[in-house]
C-alpha positions in Angstrom: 27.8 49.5 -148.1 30.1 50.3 -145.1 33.3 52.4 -145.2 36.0 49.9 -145.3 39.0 52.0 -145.0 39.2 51.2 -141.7 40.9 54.1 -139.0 44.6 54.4 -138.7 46.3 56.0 -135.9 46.2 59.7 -136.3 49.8 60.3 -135.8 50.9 58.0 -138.8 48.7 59.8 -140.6 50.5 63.1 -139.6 53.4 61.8 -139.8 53.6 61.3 -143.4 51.5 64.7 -144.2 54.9 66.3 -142.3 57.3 64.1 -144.6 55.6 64.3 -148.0 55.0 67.1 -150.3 51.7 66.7 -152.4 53.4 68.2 -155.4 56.6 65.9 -155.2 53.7 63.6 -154.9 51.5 64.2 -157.9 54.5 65.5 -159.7 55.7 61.9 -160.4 52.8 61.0 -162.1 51.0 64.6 -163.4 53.2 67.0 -165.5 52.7 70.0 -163.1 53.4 73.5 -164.0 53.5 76.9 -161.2 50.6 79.0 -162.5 50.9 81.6 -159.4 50.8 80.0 -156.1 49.9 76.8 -157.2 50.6 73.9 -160.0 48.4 73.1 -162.8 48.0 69.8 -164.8 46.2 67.0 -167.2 43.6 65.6 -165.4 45.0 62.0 -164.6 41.2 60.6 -163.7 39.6 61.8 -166.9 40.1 62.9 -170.4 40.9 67.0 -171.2 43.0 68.8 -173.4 42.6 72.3 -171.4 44.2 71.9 -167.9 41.7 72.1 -164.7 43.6 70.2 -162.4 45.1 72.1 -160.1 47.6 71.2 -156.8 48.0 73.7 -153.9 51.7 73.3 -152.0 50.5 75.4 -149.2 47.3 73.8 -148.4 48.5 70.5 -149.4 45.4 69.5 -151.7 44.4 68.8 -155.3 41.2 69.7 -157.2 40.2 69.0 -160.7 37.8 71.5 -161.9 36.7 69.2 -165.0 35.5 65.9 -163.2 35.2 67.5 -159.2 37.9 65.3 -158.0 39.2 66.2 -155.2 41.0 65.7 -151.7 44.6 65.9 -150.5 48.0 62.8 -150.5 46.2 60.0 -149.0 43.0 60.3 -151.6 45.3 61.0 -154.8 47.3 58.0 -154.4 44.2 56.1 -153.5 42.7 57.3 -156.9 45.1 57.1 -158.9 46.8 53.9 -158.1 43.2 51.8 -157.3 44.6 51.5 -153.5 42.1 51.2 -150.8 43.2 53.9 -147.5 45.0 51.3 -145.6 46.9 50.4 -149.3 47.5 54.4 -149.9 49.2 54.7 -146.3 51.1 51.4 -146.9 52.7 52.9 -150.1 53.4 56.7 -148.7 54.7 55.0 -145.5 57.4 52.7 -147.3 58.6 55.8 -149.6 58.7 58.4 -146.7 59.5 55.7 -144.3 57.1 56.0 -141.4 56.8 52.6 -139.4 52.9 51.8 -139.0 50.9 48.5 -138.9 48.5 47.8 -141.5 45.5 45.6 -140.3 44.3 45.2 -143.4 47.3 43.4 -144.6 47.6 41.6 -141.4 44.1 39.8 -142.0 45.5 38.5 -145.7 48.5 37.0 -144.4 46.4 35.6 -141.7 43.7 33.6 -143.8 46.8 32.4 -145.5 48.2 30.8 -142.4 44.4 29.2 -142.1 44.5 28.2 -145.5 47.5 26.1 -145.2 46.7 24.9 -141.6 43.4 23.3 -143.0 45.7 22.0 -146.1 47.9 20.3 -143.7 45.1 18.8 -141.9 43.4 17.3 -144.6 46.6 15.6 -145.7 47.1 14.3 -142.2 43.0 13.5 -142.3 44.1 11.1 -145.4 47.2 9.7 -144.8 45.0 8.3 -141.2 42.3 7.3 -143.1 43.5 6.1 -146.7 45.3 3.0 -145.4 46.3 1.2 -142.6 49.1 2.8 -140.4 50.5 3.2 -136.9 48.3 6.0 -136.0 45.2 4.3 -136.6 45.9 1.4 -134.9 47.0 3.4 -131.9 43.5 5.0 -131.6 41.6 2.4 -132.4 43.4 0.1 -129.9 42.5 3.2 -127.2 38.7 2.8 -128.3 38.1 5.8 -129.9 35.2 4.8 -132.7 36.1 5.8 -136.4 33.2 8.5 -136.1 34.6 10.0 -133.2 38.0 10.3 -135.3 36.1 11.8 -138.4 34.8 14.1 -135.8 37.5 16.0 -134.2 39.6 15.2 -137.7 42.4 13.4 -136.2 45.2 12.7 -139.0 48.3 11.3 -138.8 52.1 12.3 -139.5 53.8 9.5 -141.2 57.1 8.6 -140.2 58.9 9.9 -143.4 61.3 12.6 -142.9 59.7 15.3 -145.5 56.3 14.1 -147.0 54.6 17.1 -145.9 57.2 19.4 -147.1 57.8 17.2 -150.4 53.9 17.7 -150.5 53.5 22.0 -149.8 56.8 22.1 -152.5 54.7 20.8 -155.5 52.0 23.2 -154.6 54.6 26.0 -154.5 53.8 27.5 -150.9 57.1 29.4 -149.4 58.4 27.3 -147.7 59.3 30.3 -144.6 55.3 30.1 -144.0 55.2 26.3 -143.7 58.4 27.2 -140.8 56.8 30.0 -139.1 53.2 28.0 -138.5 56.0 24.7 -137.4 54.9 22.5 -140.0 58.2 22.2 -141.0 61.8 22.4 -139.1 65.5 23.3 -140.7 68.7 22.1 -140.2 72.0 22.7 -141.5 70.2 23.8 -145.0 68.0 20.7 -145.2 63.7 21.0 -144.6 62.3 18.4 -142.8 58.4 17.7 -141.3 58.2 18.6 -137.8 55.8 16.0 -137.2 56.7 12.3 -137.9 54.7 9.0 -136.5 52.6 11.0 -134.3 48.5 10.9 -134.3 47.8 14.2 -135.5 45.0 16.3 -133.2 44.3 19.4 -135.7 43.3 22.4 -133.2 40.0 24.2 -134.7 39.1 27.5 -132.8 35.7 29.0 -132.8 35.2 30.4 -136.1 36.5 26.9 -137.5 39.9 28.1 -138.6 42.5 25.6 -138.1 44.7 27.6 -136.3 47.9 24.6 -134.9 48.1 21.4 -134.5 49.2 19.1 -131.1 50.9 15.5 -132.4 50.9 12.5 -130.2 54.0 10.2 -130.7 53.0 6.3 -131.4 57.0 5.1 -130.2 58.7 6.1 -127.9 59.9 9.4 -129.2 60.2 12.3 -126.9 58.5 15.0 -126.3 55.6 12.4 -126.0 52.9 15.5 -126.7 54.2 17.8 -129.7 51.7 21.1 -130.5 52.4 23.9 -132.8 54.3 27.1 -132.2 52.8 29.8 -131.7 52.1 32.2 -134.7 50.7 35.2 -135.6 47.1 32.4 -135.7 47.9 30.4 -133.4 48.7 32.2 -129.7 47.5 29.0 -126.7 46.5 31.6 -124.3 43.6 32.2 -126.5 41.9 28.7 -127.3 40.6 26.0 -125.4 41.1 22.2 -127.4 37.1 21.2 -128.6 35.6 24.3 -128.1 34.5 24.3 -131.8 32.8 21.6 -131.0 31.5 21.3 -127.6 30.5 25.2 -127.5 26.6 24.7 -128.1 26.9 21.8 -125.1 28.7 23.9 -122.5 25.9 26.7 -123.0 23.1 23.9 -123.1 24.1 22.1 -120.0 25.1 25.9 -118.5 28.7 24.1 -117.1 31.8 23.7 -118.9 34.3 20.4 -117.6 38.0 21.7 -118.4 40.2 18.6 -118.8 44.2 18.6 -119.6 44.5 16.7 -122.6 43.4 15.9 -126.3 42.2 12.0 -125.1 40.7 13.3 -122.2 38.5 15.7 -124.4 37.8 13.1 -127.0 37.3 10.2 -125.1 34.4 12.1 -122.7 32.8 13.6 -126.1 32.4 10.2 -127.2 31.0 8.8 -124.3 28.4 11.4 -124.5 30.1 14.4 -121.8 30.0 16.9 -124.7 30.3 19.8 -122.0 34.3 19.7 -122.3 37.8 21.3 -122.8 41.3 21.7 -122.4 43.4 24.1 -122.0 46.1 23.3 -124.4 49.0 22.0 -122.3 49.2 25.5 -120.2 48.0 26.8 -117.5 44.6 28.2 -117.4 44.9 31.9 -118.7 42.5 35.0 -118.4 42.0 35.3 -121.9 40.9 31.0 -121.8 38.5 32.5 -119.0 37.4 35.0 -120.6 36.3 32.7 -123.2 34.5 30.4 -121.3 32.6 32.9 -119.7 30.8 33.8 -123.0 29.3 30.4 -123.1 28.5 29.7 -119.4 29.7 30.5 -115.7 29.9 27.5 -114.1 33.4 25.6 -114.8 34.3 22.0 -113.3 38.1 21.9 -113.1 39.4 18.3 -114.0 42.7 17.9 -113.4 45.3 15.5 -112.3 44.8 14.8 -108.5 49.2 14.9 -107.6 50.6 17.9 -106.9 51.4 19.5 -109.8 47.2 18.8 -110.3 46.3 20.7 -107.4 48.4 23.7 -107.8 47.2 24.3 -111.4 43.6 23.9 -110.3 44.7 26.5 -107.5 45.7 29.1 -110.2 42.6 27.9 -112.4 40.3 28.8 -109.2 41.4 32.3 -109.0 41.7 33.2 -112.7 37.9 32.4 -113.4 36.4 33.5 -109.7 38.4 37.1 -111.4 36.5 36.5 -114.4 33.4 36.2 -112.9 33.0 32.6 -112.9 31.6 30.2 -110.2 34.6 27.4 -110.4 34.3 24.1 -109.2 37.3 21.2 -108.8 37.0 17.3 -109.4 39.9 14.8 -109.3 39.0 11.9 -110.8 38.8 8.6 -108.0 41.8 5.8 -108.1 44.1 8.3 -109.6 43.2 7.7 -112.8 42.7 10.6 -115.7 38.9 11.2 -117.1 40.0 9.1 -120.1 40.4 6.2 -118.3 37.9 6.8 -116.0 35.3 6.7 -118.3 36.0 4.0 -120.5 35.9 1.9 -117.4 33.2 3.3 -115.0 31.0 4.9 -117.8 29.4 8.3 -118.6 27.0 8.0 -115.3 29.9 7.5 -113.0 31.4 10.5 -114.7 28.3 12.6 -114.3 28.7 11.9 -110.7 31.8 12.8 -109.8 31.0 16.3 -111.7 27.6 16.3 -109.6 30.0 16.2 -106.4 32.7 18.2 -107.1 34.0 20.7 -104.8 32.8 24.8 -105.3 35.9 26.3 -105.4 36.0 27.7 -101.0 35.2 24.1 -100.4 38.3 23.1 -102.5 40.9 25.8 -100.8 40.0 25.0 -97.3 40.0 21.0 -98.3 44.0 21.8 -99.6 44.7 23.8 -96.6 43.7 21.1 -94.3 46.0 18.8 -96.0 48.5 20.9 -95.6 47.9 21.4 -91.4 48.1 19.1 -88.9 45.1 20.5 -86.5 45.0 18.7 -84.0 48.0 21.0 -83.2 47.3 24.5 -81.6 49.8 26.2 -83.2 49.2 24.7 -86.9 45.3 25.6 -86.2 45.9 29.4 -86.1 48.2 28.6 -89.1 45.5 27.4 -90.7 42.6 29.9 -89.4 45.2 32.6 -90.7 45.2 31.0 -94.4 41.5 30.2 -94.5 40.1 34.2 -93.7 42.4 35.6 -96.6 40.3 32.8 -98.5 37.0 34.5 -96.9 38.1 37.8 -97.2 37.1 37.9 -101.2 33.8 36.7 -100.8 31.2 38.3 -100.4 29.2 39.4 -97.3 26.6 36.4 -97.3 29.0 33.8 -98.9 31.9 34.8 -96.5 29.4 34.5 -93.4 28.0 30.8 -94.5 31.7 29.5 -94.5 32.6 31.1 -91.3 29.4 29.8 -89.5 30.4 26.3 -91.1 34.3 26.4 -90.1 33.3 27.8 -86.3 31.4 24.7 -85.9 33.8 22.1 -87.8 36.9 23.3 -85.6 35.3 25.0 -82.7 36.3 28.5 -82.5 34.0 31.1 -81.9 32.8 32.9 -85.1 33.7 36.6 -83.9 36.9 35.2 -83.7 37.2 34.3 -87.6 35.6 37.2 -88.0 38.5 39.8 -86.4 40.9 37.8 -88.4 38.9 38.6 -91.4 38.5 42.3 -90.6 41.1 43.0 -88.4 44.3 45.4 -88.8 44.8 44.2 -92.4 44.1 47.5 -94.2 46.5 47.2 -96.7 45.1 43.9 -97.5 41.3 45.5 -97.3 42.6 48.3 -99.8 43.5 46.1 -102.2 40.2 44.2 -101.8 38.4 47.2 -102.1 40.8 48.6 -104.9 40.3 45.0 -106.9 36.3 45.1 -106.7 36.4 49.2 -108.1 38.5 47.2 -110.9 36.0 44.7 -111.5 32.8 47.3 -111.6 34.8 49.2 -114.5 34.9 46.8 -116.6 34.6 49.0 -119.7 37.7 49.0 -122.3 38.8 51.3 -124.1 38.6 50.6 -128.1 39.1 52.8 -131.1 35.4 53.5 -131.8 33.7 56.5 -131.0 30.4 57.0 -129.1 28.0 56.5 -131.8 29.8 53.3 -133.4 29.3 51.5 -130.3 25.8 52.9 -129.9 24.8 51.5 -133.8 26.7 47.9 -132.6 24.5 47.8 -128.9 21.0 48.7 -131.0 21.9 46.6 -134.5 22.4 43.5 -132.4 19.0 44.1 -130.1 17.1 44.4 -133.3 17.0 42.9 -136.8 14.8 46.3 -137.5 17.5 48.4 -135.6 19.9 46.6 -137.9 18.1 47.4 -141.5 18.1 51.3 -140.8 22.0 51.9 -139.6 22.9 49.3 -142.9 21.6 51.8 -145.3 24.1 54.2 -144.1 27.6 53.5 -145.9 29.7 55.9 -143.9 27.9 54.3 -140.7 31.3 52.8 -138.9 34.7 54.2 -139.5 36.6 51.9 -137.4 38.3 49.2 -138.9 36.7 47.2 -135.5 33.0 48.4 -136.0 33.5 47.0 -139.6 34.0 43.8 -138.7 31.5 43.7 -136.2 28.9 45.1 -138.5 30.0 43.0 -141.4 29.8 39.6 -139.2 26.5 40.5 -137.8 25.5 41.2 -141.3 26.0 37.7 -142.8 24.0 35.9 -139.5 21.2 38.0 -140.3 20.7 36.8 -143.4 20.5 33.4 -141.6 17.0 34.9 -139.8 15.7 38.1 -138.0 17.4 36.5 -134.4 20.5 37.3 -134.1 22.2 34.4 -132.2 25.5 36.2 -130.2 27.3 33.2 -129.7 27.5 32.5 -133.2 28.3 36.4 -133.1 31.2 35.8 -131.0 32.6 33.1 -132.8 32.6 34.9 -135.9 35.5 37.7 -134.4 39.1 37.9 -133.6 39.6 37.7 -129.6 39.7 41.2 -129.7 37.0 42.2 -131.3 35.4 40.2 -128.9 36.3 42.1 -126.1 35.5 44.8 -127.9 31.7 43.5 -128.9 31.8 42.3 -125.3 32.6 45.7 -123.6 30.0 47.1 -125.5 26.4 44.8 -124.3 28.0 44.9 -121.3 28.5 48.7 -120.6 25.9 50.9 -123.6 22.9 51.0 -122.0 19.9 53.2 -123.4 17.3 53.5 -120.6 14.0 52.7 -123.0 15.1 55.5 -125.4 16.4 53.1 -128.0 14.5 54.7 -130.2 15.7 58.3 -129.5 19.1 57.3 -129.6 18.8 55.4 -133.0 17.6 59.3 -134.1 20.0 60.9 -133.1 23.5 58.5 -133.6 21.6 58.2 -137.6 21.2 62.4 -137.6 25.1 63.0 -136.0 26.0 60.4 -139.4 24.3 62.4 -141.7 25.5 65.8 -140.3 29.5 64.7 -140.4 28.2 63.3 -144.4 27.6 67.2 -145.3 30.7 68.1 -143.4 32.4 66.5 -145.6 30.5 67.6 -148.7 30.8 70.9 -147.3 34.6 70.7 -146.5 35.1 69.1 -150.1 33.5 72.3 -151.9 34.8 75.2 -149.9 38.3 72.9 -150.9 37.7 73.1 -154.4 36.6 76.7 -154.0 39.7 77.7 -152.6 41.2 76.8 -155.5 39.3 78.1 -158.6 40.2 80.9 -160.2 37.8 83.9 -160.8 38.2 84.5 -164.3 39.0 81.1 -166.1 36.6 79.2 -163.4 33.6 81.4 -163.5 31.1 79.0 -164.1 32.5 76.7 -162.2 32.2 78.8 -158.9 28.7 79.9 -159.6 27.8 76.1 -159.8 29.5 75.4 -156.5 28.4 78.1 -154.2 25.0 77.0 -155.5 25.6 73.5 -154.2 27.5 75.1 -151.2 24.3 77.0 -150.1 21.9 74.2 -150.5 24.6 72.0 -148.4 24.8 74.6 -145.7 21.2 75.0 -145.9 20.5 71.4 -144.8 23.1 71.5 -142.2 20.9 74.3 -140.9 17.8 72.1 -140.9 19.5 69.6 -138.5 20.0 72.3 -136.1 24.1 71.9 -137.0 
């Protein structure tokens, strides 16, 4: 139903027009003779004894004038060898050797690396749960319930040197895949298991792909944590630990609690915080933030309380308040993690602590006063100095609450914070300034044109909206707007309401951007309707351009005397086309 060829970059495409010959082309496979300026053939795409196809070196297209094929390299080589476009550029790239990168491809190999992710993680799932072992015992013995463990699909990595590997050889899987994801390791020629007596925490992102895996050593082996490499699925800046499944929670309770570890995540799920992540071992990123924000904007930070704690909640602070985000920072009492915490104290007493944690100027200013010893005069205007660059982001109303509140905590006059604030820092304003232009234009820019993104903004306002653009094949010709369009497609047929989370966590991070960008920034002004019209009218116009193009092609070509019928048949069809193009005012 929709165009699945995808859009390749325009100068690959030209690239290879420049280094091919359609003749050389054709000529491998069609017995081509000169007949004047051009080369005639046997049909290869239907049965003739008399000749009508016909190549032209100079305009770099073929026609047959039997069976109305037609078109120039790419459409030949996708005709005659059963190639899809991105297949046809694959095969003229390789033999004319123009570098490109074929999406297409790209998605295969990717489902592959899912397919044996979720392989590996059900033989971890049964090697935990088939018979007694180490890694069982070791959960168990840290109270996590066996329904808990079915839940998140924790396995276990035996201690054998190459069971895994022993077990991917019998099912013949190359054994460079099983490297690349870091199932397995190499050494001096011999394959071994990466993972060996290590509770096994399979990492699911949001489509439910099993994308890497992070492995918990029982002994005393080091690194304690282990995770996965990253690969071409698996990339940590991308994917929050539980969001699979604690998604529909953080939106429900409109907060997400970001923890640092697997336990931590697990251990809070199962005492009934469902609201949670982690961030994978790293630093919070702006990509994690970004995904977040799709499901809520109010993040609780719960991190380690030393110092290595509050400088990554630091970081954390400023990479959501970026993102739009209204951050808030816990540390968990008696230095303890939330794991801990809550098997001891309870769910309640962990409710609390989120209830009371910090927003994120409270946080700063409580770190800077730490860090200053005020009852000194000189660290005070230290410490003034530090807090107004805190005050300078916010905004007008949240910047003068704080500064009331700080005047009357320290006594200092307010004007006084207020000059510090506004002073002679205009390099400092200008970059304020220049930051919030950044965040106002927030659009991005994404290979679709105009009326792609106008057919995604009304197909997912409107289940209606959404019947009349699918009955359009050549409605999206990005490769993007495809996969939009396709994954919106099967949630439909779930119900007329189209849920956009789900919608979300159907897509690659970015086409998420991409779908994001768009409800974000296409805005119609009432005249949904009107626009519907007119993108659906522009769709059937470039149709007959191509119809149009496609007969004055084959017309080019014909020749007067032995094609007589021939042209009389297509300037028939050529008028009625133009004549339609006429009635849509093109």
């Amino acid at each position: 139903m929709i165009n699945l060829s995808g859009s390749f970059n325009d100068n690959v495409t030209e690239e290879i027009k420049s280094r091919c010959n359609i003749v050389d082309v054709i000529g491998q496979v069609v017995s081509l003779k000169r007949m004047g300026s051009n080369f005639k053939g046997i049909c290869p795409f239907h049965n003739e004894k008399t000749p009508s196809f016909v190549v032209s070196e100079t305009k770099q297209i073929f026609t047959c004038f039997g069976c109305g094929a037609t078109g120039d390299v790419f459409e030949f080589v996708k005709k005659y060898y059963n190639l899809d476009f991105p297949g046809a550029v694959e095969k003229l790239a390789k033999e004319y050797g123009v570098e490109y990168t074929n999406n297409h491809r790209e998605d295969s190999r990717k489902e592959l690396y899912y397919q044996i992710n979720r392989e590996a993680a059900t033989y971890y799932l049964k090697s935990f749960c088939q018979k007694a072992n180490p890694g069982l015992t070791y959960m168990l013995k840290r109270g996590i319930q066996p329904v808990t463990l079915k839940k998140f699909g924790i396995g276990y990595a035996d201690g054998e040197w190459d069971s895994l590997y022993r077990y991917f050889m019998s099912k013949n899987v190359d054994v460079k895949v099983l490297k690349e994801l870091g199932l397995i390791s190499e050494s001096k020629g011999r394959f071994y298991d990466k993972f060996r007596n290590r509770v096994m925490f399979p990492i699911i992102n949001t489509r439910g792909k099993v994308i890497g895996f992070g492995g918990r050593a029982i002994d005393d082996s080091m690194p304690k944590y282990l995770n996965s490499p990253e690969s071409p699925v698996f990339m940590k800046k991308n994917n929050l630990y539980g969001l699979n499944l604690s998604r529909q929670d953080i939106s429900k309770e409109n907060c997400a609690i970001l923890v640092e570890g697997y336990m931590d995540v697990i251990s809070l799920y199962q005492s009934g915080i469902r609201n949670v992540g982690a961030s994978l071992g790293t630093a919070l990123t702006e990509n994690q933030a970004k995904v977040l924000r799709r499901y809520t904007k109010n993040i609780v930070l719960s991190y380690d309380s030393d110092s290595a704690g509050q400088a990554a909640a630091l970081r954390g602070i400023d990479i959501l308040f970026k993102e739009d985000c209204r951050p808030r920072v816990l540390h968990v009492s008696d230095g303890k993690d939330p794991d801990e915490f809550v098997k001891k104290h309870g769910r309640d007493a962990f409710k609390k602590l989120v209830d009371n944690s910090l927003n994120f100027v409270d946080y700063k200013i409580s770190v800077l006063r730490r860090k200053y010893n005020l009852d000194s005069y000189e660290e005070s205007i230290d410490f003034l100095k530090e807090a107004a660059v805190i005050f300078r982001n916010l905004s007008p109303i949240e910047a003068d609450v704080y500064i009331k509140k700080l005047a009357n905590e320290i006594k200092i006059s307010e004007n006084a914070i207020r000059l510090e604030i506004n002073g002679n820092n205009t390099q400092e304003e200008f970059v304020t300034h220049h930051y919030e232009d950044e965040k106002q234009d927030k659009s991005i820019s994404s290979p679709m044109l105009l009326v792609e993104k106008n057919l995604i903004k009304l197909m997912i306002t409107d289940y209606e909206y959404f019947k009349m653009i699918s009955q359009y094949e050549d409605a999206f010709k990005s490769s993007y707007g495809e996969k939009i369009f396709s994954a919106a497609a099967l949630l439909y047929k779930e119900g007329k309401e189209l849920d956009i989370m789900k919608l979300q966590d159907a897509l690659e991070p970015e086409e998420v951007h991409i779908l994001t960008d768009i409800m974000d920034n296409v805005q119609f002004a009432d005249k949904e309707e009107q626009v519907l019209q007119e993108c659906l009218n522009k769709i059937e116009v470039e149709n007959l351009k191509e119809k149009e193009n496609s007969l004055l092609m084959r017309l080019s070509m014909a020749d007067e005397e032995e094609n007589r019928e021939t042209i009389k048949i297509l300037t028939e069809e050529l008028m009625d086309l133009q004549r339609k193009k006429m009635e849509r005012g093109k």
